[in-house]
Biopython code that builds the backbone (N, CA, C, O; Angstrom):
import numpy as np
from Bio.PDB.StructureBuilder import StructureBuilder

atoms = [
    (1, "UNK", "N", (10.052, 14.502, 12.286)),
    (1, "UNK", "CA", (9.200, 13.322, 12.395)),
    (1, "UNK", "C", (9.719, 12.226, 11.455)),
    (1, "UNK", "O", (10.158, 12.443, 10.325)),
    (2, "UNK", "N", (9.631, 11.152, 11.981)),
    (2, "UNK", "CA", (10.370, 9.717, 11.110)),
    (2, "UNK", "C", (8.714, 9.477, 10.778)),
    (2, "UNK", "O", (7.637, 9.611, 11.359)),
    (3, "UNK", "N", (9.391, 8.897, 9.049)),
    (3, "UNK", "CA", (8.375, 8.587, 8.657)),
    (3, "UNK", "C", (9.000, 6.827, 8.607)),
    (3, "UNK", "O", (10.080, 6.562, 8.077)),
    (4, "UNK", "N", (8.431, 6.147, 9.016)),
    (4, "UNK", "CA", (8.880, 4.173, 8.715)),
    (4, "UNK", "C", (7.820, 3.691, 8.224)),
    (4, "UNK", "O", (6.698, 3.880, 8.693)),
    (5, "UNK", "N", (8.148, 2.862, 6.995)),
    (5, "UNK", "CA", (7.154, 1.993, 6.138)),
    (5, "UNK", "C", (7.091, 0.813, 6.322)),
    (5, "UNK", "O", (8.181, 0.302, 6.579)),
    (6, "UNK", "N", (6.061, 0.005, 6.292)),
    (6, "UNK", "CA", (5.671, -1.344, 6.540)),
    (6, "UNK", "C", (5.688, -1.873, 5.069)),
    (6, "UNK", "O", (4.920, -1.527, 4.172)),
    (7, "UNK", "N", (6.846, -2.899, 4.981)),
    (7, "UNK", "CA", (6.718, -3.264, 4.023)),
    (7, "UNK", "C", (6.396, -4.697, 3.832)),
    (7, "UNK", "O", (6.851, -5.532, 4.615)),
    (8, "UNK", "N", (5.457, -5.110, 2.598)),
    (8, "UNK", "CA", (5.021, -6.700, 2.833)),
    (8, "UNK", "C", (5.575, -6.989, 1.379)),
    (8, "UNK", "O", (5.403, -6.433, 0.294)),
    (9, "UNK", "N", (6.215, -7.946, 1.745)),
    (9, "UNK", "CA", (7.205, -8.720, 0.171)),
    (9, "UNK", "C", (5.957, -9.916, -0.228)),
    (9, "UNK", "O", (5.704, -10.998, 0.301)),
    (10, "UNK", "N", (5.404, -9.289, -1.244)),
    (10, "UNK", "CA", (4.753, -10.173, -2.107)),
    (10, "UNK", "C", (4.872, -10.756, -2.926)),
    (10, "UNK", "O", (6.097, -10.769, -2.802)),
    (11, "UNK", "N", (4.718, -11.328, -3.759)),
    (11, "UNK", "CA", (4.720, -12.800, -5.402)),
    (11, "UNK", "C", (4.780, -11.408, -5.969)),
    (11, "UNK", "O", (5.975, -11.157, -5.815)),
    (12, "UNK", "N", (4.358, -10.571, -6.409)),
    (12, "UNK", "CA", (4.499, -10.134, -7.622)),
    (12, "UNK", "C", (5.337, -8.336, -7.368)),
    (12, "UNK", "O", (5.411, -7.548, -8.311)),
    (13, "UNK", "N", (5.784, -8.055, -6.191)),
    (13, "UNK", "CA", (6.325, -7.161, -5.690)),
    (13, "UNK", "C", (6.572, -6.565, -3.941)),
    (13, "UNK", "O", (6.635, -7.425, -3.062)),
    (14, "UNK", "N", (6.679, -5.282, -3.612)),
    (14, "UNK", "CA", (7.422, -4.876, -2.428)),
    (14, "UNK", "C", (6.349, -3.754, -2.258)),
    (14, "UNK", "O", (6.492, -2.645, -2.773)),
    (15, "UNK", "N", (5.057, -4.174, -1.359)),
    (15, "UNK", "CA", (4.534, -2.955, -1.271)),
    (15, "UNK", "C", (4.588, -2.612, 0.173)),
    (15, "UNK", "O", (4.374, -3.449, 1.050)),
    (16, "UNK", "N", (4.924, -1.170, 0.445)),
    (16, "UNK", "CA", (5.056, -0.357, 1.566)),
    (16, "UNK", "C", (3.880, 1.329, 1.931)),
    (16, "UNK", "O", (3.692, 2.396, 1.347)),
    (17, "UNK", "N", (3.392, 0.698, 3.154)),
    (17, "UNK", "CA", (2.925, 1.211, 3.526)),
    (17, "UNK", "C", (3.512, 2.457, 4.623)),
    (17, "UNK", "O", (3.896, 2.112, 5.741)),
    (18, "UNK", "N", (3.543, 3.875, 4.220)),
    (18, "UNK", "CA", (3.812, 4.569, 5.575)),
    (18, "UNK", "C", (2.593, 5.392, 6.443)),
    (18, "UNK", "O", (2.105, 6.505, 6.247)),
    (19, "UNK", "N", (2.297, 4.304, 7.545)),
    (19, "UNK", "CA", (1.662, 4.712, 8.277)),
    (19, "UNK", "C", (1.374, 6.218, 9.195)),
    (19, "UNK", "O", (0.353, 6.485, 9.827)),
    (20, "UNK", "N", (2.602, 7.072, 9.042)),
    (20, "UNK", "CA", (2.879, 8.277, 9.373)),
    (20, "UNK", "C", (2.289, 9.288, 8.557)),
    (20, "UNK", "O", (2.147, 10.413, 9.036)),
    (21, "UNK", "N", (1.795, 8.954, 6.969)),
    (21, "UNK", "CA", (1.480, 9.083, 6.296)),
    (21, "UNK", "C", (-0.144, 9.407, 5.737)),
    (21, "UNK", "O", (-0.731, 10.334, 5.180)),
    (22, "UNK", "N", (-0.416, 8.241, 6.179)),
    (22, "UNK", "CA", (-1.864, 7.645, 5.845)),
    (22, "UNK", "C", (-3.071, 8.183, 6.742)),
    (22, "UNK", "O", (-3.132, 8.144, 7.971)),
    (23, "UNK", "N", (-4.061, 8.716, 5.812)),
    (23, "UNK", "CA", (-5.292, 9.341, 6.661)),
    (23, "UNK", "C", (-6.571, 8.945, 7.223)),
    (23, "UNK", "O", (-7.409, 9.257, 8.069)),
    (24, "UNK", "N", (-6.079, 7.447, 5.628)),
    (24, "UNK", "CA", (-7.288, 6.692, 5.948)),
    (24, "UNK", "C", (-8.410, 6.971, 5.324)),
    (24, "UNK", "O", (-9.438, 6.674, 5.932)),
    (25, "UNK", "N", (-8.537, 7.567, 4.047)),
    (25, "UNK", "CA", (-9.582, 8.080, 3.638)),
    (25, "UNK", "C", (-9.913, 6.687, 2.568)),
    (25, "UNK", "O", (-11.029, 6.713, 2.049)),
    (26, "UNK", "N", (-8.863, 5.295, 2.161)),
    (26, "UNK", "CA", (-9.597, 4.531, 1.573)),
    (26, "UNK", "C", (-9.748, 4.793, 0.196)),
    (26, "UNK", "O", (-10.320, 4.014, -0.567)),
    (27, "UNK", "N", (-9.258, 5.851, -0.138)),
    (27, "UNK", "CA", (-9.023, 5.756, -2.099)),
    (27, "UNK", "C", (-8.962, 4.753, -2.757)),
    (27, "UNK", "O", (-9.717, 4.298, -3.616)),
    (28, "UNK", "N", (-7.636, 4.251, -2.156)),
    (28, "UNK", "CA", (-6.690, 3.150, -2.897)),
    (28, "UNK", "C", (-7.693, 1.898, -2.198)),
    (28, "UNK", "O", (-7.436, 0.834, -2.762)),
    (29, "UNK", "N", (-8.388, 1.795, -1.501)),
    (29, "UNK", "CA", (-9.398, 0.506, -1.652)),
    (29, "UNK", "C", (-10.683, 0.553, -2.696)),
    (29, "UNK", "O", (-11.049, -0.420, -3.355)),
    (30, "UNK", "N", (-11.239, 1.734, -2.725)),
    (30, "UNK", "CA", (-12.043, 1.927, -4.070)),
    (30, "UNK", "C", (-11.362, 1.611, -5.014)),
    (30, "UNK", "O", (-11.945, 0.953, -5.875)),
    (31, "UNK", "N", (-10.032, 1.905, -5.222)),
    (31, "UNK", "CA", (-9.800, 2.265, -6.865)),
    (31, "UNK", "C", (-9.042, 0.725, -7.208)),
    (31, "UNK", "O", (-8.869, 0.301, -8.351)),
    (32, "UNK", "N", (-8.729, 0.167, -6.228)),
    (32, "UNK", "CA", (-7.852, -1.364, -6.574)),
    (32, "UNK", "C", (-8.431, -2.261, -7.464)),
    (32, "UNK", "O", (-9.448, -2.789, -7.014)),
    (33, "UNK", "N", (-8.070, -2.637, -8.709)),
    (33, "UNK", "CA", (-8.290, -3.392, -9.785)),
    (33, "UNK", "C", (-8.716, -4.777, -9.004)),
    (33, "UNK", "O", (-9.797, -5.228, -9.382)),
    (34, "UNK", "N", (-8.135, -5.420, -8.120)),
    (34, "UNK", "CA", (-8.025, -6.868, -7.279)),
    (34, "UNK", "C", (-8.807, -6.601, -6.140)),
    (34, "UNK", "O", (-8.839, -7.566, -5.377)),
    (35, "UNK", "N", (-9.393, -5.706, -5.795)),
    (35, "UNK", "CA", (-9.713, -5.673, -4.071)),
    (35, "UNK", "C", (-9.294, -6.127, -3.173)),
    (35, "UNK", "O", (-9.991, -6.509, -2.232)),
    (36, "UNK", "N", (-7.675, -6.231, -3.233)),
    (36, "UNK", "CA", (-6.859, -6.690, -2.068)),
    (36, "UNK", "C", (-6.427, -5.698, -1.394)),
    (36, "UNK", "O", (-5.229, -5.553, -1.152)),
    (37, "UNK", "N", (-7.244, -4.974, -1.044)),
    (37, "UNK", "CA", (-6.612, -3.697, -0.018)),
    (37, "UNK", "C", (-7.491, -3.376, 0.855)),
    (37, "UNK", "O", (-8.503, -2.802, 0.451)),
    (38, "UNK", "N", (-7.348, -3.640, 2.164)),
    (38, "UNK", "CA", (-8.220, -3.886, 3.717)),
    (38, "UNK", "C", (-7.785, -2.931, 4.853)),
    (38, "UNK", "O", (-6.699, -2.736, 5.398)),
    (39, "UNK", "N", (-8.574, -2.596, 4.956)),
    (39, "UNK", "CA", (-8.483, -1.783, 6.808)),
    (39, "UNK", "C", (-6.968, -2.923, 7.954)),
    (39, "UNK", "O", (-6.732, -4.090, 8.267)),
    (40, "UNK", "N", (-6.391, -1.530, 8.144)),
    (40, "UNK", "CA", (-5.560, -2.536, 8.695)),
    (40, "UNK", "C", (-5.787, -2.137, 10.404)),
    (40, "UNK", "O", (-6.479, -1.213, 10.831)),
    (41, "UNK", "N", (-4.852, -3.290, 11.349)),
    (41, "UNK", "CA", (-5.216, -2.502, 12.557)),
    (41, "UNK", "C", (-4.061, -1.358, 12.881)),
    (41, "UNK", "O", (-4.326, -0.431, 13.646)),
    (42, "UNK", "N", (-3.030, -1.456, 12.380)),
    (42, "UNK", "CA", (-2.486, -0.231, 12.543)),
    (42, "UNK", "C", (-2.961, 1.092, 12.310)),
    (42, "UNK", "O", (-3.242, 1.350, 11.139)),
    (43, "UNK", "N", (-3.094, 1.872, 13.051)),
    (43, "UNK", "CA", (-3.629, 3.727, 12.833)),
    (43, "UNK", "C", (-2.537, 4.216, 12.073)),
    (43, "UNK", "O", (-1.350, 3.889, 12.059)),
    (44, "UNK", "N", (-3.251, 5.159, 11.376)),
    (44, "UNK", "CA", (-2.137, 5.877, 10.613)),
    (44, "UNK", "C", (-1.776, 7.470, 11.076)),
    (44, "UNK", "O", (-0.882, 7.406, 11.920)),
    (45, "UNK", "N", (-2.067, 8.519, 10.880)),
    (45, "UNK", "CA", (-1.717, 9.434, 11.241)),
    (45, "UNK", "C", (-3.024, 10.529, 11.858)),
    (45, "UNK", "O", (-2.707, 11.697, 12.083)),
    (46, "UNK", "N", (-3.710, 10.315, 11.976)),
    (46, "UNK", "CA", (-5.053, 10.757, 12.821)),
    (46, "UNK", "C", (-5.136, 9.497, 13.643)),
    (46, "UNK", "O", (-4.697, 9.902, 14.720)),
    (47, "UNK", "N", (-5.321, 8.676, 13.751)),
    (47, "UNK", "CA", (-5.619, 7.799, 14.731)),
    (47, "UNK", "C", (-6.498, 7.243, 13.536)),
    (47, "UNK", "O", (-6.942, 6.131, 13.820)),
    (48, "UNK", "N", (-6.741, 7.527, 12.738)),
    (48, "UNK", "CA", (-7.861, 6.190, 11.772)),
    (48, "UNK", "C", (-6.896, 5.041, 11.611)),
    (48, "UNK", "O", (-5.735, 5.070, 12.019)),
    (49, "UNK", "N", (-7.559, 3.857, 10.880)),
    (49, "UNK", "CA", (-6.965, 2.875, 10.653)),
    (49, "UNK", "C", (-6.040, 3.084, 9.378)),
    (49, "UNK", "O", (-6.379, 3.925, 8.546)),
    (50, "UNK", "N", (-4.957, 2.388, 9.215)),
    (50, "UNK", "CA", (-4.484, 2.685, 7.781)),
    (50, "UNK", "C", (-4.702, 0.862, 7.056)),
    (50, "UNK", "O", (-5.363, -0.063, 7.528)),
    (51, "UNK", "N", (-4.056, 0.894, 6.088)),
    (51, "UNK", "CA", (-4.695, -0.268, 5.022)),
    (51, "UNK", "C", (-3.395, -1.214, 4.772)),
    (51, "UNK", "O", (-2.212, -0.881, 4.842)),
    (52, "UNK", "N", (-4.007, -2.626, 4.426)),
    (52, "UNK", "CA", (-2.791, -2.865, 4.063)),
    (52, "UNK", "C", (-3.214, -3.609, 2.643)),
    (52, "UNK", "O", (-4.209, -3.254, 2.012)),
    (53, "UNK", "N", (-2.078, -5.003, 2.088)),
    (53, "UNK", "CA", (-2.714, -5.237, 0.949)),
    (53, "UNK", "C", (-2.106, -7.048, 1.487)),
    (53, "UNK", "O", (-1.296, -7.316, 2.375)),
    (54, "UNK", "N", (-2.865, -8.012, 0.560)),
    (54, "UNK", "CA", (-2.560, -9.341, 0.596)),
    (54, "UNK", "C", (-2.219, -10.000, -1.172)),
    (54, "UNK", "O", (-2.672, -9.593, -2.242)),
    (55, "UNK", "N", (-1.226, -11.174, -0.876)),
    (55, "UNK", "CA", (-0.977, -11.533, -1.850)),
    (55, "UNK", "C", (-1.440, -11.663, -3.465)),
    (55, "UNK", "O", (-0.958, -12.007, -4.544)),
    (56, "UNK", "N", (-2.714, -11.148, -2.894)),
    (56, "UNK", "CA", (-3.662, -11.003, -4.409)),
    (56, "UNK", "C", (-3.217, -10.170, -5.465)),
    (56, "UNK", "O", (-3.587, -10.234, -6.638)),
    (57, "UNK", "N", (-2.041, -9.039, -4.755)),
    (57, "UNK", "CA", (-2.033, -7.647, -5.246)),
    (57, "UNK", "C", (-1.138, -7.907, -6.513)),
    (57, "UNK", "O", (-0.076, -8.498, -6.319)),
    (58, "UNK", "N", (-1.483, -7.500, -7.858)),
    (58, "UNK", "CA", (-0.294, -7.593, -8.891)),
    (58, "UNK", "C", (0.297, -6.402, -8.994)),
    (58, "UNK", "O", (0.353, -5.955, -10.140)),
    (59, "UNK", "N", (1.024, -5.371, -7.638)),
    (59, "UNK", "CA", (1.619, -4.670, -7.972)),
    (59, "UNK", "C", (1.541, -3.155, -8.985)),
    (59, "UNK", "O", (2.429, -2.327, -9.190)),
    (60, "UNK", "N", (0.306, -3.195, -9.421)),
    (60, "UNK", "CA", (-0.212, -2.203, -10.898)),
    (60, "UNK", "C", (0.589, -1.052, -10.618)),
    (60, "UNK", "O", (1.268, -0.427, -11.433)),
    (61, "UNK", "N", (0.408, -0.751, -9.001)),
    (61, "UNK", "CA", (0.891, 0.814, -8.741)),
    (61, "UNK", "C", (-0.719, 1.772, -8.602)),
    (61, "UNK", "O", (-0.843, 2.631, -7.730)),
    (62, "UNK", "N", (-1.263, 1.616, -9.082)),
    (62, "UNK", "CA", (-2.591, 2.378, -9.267)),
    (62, "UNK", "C", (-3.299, 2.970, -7.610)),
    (62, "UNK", "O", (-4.187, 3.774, -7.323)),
    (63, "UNK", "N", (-2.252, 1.980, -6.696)),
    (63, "UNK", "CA", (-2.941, 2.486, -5.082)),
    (63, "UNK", "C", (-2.003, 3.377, -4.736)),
    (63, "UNK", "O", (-2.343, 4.107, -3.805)),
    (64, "UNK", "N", (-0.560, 3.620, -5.332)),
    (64, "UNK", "CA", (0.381, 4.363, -5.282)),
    (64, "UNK", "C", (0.180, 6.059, -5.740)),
    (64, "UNK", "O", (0.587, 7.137, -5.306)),
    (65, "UNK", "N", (-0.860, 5.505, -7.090)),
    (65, "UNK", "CA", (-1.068, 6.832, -8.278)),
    (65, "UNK", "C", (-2.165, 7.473, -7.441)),
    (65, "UNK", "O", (-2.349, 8.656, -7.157)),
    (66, "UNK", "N", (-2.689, 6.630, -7.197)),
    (66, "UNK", "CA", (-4.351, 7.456, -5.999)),
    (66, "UNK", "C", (-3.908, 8.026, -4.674)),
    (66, "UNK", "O", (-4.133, 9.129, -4.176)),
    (67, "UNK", "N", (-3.447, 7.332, -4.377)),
    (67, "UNK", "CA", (-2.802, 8.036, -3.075)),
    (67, "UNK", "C", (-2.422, 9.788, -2.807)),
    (67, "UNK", "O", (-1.405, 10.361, -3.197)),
    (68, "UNK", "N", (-3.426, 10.317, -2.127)),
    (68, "UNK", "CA", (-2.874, 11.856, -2.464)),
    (68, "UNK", "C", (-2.023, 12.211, -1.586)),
    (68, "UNK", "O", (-1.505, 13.326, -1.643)),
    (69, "UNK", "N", (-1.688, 11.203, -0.483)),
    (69, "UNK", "CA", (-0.451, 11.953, 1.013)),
    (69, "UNK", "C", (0.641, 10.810, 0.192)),
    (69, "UNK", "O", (1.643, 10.664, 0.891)),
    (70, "UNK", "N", (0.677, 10.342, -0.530)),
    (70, "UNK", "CA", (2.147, 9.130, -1.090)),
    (70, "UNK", "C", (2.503, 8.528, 0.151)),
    (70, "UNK", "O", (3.603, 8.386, 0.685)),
    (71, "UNK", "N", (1.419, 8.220, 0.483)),
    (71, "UNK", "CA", (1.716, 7.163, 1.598)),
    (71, "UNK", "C", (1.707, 5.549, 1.294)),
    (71, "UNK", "O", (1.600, 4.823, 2.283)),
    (72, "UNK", "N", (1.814, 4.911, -0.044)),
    (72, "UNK", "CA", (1.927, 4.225, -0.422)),
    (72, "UNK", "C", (2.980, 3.967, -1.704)),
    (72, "UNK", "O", (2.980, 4.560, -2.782)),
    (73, "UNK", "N", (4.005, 2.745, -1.186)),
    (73, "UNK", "CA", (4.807, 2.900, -2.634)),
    (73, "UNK", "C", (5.093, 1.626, -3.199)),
    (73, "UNK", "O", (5.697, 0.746, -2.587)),
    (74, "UNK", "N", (4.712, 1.531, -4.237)),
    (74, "UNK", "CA", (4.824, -0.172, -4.729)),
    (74, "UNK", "C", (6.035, -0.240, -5.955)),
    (74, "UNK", "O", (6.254, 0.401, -6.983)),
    (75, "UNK", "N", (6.621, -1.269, -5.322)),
    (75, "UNK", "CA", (7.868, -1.728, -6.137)),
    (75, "UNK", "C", (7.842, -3.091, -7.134)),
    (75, "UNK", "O", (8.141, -4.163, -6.607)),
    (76, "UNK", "N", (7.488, -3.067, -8.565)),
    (76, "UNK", "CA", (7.113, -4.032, -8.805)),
    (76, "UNK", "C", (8.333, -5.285, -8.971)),
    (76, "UNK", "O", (9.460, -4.927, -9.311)),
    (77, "UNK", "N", (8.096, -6.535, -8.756)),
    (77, "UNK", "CA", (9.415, -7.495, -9.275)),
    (77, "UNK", "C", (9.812, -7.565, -10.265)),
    (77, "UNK", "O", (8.829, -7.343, -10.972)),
    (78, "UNK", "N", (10.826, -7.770, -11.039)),
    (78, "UNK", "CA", (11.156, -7.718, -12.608)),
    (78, "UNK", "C", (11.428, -9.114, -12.644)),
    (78, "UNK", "O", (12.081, -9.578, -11.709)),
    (79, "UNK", "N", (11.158, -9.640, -13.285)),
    (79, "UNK", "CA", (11.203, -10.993, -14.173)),
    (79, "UNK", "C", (12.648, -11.081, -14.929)),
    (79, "UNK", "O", (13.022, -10.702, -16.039)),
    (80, "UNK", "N", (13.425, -11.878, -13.633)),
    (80, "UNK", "CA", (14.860, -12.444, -14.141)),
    (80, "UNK", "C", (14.746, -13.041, -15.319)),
    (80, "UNK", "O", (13.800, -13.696, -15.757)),
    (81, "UNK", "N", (15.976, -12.722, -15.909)),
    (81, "UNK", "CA", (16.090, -13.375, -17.863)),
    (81, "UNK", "C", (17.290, -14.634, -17.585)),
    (81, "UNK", "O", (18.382, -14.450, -17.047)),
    (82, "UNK", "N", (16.934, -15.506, -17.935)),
    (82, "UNK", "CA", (17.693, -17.054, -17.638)),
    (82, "UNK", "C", (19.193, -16.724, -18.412)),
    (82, "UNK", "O", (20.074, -17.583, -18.443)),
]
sb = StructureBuilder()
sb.init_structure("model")
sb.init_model(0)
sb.init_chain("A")
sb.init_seg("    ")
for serial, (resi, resn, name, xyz) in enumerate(atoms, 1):
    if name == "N":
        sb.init_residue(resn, " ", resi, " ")
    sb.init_atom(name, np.array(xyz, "f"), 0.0, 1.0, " ", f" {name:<3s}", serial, name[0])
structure = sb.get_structure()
């Protein structure tokens, strides 16, 4: 089984969602510091909906750490040095 991640390039990082993954149980929307994490219309791996996130997100990782299938992986940006 291929697992493929949806990834959305945000301001403050690279977060990817794998829908192959995802059960939908909504952790990582309880536990999000920002509440930028929403029902998405893509299904994830039961047929529930899986989630996605919007520019609000600063990347923390904390929807990554909750996540119990690691169906979420956030890459944060590093801050180029001039």
């Amino acid at each position: 089984m291929e697992f493929k991640g949806r990834t959305l390039e945000l301001t403050k990082g690279d977060w990817t969602l794998f829908p192959g993954l995802c059960k939908g149980c909504g952790l990582c929307i309880q536990k999000c510091p920002k509440k930028c994490i929403s029902w998405s219309k893509v299904l994830g791996v039961y047929g529930t909906p899986s989630v996605e996130t919007n520019d609000e997100c600063i990347a923390c990782g904390i929807c990554q750490m909750v996540c119990p299938d690691t169906a979420i992986r956030v890459d944060k940006r590093v801050a180029k040095e001039a």
